[in-house]
N, C-alpha and C positions, 0 to 999 in steps of 0.2 A: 504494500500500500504506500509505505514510505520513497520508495523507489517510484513509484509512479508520477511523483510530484505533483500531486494534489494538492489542491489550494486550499483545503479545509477536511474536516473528518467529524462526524456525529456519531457518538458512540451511546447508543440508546440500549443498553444496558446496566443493572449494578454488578456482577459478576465480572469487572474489569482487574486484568493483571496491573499491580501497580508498576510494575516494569513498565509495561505499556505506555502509561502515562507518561511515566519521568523521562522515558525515550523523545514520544511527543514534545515534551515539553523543550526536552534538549535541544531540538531540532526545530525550536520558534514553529511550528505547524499548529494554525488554528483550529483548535478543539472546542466541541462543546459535549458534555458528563451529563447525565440521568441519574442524579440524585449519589451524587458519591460525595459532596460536602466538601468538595475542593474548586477553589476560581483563581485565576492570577493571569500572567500575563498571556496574553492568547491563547484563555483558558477558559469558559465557562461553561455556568453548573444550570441544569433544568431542574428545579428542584419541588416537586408533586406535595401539597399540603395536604399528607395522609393525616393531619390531626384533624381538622375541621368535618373530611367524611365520619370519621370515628366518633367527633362530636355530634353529629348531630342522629347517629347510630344510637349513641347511649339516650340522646334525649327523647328520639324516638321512641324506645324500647320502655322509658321511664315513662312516658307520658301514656305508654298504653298499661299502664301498671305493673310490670316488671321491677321487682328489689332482686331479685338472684340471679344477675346476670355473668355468666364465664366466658371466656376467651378461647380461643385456639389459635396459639399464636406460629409466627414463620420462623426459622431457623435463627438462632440470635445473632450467627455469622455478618447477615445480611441487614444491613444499615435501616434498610425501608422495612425489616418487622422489629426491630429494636424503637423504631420509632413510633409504630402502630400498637404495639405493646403499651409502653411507656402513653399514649395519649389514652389508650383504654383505661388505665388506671387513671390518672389524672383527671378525667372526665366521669368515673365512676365516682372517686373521691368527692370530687363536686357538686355532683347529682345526689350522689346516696350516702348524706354524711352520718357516720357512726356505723353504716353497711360494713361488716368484717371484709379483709382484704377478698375481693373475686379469684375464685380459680382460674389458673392458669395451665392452659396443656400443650406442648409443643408439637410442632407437625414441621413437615418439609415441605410448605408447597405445594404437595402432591396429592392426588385423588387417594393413594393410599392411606398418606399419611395423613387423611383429615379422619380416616376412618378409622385408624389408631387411635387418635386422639378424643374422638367418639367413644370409643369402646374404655379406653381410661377413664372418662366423665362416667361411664353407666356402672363402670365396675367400681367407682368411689361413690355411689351412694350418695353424688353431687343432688342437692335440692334446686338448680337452678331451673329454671322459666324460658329462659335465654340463653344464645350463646353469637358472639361477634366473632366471624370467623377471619381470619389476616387477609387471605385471598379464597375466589370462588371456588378453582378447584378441590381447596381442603374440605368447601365451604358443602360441594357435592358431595364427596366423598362423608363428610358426616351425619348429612341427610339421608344418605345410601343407609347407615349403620343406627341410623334412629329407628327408620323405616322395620328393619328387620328384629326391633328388640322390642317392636310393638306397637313404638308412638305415632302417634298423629302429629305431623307438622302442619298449620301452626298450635292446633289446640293442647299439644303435650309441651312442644317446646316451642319457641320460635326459633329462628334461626337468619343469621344478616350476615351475609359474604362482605367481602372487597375484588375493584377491577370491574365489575362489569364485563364479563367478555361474555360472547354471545350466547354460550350455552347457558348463561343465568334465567333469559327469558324464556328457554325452552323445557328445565327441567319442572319436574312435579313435586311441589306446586311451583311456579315460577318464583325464583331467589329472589328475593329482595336484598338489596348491595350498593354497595357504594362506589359509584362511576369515578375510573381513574381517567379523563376524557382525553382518549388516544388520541387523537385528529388535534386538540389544541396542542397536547404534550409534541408532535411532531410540527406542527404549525409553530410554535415558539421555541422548538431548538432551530430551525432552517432558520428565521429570524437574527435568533441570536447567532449562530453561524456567520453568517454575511457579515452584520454588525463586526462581529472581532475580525474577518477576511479585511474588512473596510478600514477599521482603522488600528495599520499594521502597529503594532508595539504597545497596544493601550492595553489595560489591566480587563481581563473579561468580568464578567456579571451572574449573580445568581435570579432566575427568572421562575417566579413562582407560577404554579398552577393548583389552582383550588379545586378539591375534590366535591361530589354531592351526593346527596341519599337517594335512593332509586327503589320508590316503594313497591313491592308488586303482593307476591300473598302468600309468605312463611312468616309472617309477623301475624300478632293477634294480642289481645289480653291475655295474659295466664287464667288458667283453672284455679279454681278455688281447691282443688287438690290436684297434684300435679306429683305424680308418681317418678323416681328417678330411674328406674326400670321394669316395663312392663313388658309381658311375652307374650305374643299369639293376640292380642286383643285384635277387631276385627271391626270397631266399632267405627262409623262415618265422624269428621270431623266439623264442623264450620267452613261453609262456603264464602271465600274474600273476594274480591273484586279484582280481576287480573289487570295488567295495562301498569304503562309507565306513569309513574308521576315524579316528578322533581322534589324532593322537602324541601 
């Protein structure tokens, strides 16, 4: 890539070798970072405001009467669920003061691991209502694992992804989540691109992108009893209203 002499590079990834970087950087080549927490000289960051989705997930969830809300969070490796983590808490603490600390369950990311992380929550005897998941595929994969220990989503638990990627609107019942909006995230790295191409030697920028709530119908009120492991039950749940809406 280096070799090619290209006039700029977007690296829309967090899984970046930091070699990589300091290479680029060596080599004055304008860059623009997806959330890696670093900007300097013909260097900027797109940086996705995963607290504000998260905020208005917990106020959601509060507002429809939920106190026992849990987490499944992303690998702690990775910058963007240290940070998704860290605003769940903070925004629980806000919401639900004197609420004991929320469980927390880790996952990879992955359709497996969100089912893992499922099976953790049913096998502690967790009393939660809720659960905010870091990203959608974990977010499926724990839906997968509710589904088969009995519950009813939303009327056993609710349940709220991160991302928005397309299979949220298609799974059953459709995920409700929190839109990480791809088209601006790539709209304002190209942006900021150009911008540091343009003006060679100036210090690059961090460019925020606001996340938002995407309500569709695995959210509900909690049951007035609300079992933390149920087997074989068979019974219909509450019918939500399917369709996008912005919070």
């Amino acid at each position: 890539m280096i070799e090619l002499n290209v006039a700029g590079v977007a690296l829309m990834t967090t899984e970046l070798d930091r070699k990589l970087i300091e290479e680029l950087a060596r080599r004055k080549v304008p860059v623009v970072l997806h959330n890696v927490g670093i900007t300097g000289e013909h260097m900027s960051d797109v940086l996705v405001d995963y607290g504000s989705g998260i905020e208005e997930a917990v106020e959601h969830l509060v507002s429809l009467g939920h106190r026992r809300i849990a987490h499944i969070a992303g690998p702690g490796r990775f910058r963007s669920a240290v940070i998704r983590r860290q605003a769940f808490l903070d925004s629980v603490s806000r919401h639900l003061p004197g609420v004991p600390t929320p469980a927390i369950y880790e996952g990879d990311f992955r359709f497996d691991g969100g089912r893992r992380a499922a099976r953790d929550l049913l096998a502690a005897n967790e009393s939660a209502t809720a659960v905010i998941v870091a990203n959608d595929m974990m977010a499926l994969g724990a839906m997968h694992e509710f589904r088969a220990a009995g519950l009813i989503i939303p009327r056993d638990i609710s349940v709220v992804g991160f991302d928005d990627i397309s299979f949220a609107a298609l799974s059953q019942p459709p995920l409700t989540t929190v839109c990480s909006p791809r088209v601006e995230i790539g709209r304002k790295a190209i942006e900021a691109l150009m911008a540091t191409i343009k003006q060679s030697g100036a210090s690059g920028e961090e460019v925020s992108v606001r996340t938002f709530l995407v309500l569709r119908s695995t959210t509900a009120p909690p049951a007035k009893q609300v079992p933390a492991k149920v087997l074989g039950r068979q019974a219909a749940g509450p019918k939500n209203q399917s369709g996008n809406q912005k919070f």
